[in-house]
N, C-alpha and C positions, 0 to 999 in steps of 0.2 A: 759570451760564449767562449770556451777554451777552443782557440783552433791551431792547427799549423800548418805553416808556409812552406813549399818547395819550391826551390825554383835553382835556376843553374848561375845567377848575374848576383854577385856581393851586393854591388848599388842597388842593382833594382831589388834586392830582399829587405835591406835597410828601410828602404823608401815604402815598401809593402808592409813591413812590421810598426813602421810610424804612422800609415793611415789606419791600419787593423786596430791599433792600440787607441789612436783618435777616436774611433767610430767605440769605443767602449769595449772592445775584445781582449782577453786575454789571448794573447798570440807568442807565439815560438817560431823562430825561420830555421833552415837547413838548407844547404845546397846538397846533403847525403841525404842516400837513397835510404839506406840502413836505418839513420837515423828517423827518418818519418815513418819509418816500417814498425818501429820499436813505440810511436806511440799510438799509433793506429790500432796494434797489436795488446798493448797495454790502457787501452781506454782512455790515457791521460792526454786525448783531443777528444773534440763530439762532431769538428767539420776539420777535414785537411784541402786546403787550395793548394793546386798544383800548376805551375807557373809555364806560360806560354812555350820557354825555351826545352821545358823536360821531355825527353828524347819518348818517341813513342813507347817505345818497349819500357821502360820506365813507368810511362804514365800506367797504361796496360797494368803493370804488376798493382800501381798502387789504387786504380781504380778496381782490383777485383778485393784487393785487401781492407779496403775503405766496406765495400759490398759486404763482404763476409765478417767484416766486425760492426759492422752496424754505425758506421765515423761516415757521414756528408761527406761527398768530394764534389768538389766544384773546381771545371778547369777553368782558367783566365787564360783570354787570348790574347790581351795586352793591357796594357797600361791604363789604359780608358776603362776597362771593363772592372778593375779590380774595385772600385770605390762602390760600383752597381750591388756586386756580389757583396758585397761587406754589409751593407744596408740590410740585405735580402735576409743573412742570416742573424743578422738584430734581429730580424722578424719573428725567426722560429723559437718557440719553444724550451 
């Protein structure tokens, strides 16, 4: 599955783009808001993970923009939770 990463911590995007890519994903990270807007906006993800650190109001925008283009958003509340979700969206479709 094509997905991408948001999150606000360099290491921990690194570290989330090596297990995404483990687990069989084509993955992208960003710590920019803009730039996960652009592929949400542009189709070229189908899930966007939005990382524990991203500020509400942030999350908000990219959760309604995920809604309205039809892209999975799944939040991660930490470090533990991210290997869960990654499986999950093996799953789909």
């Amino acid at each position: 599955m094509k997905i991408g990463i948001l999150g606000r911590n360099g290491d921990l995007l690194r570290d989330a783009l090596d297990l995404a890519e483990g687990a069989g994903h084509d993955a992208r990270g960003t710590l920019i808001d803009h730039e996960a807007l652009a592929w949400v906006r542009s189709h070229h993800i189908q899930a966007l993970l939005i990382g524990g650190g991203v500020e509400e109001t942030s999350r908000k925008v990219m959760l309604a923009e995920c809604a309205q283009n039809g892209v999975k958003a799944v939040e991660i509340a930490g470090p533990g939770v991210l290997g869960h979700s990654l499986k999950e969206l093996a799953e789909v479709p």
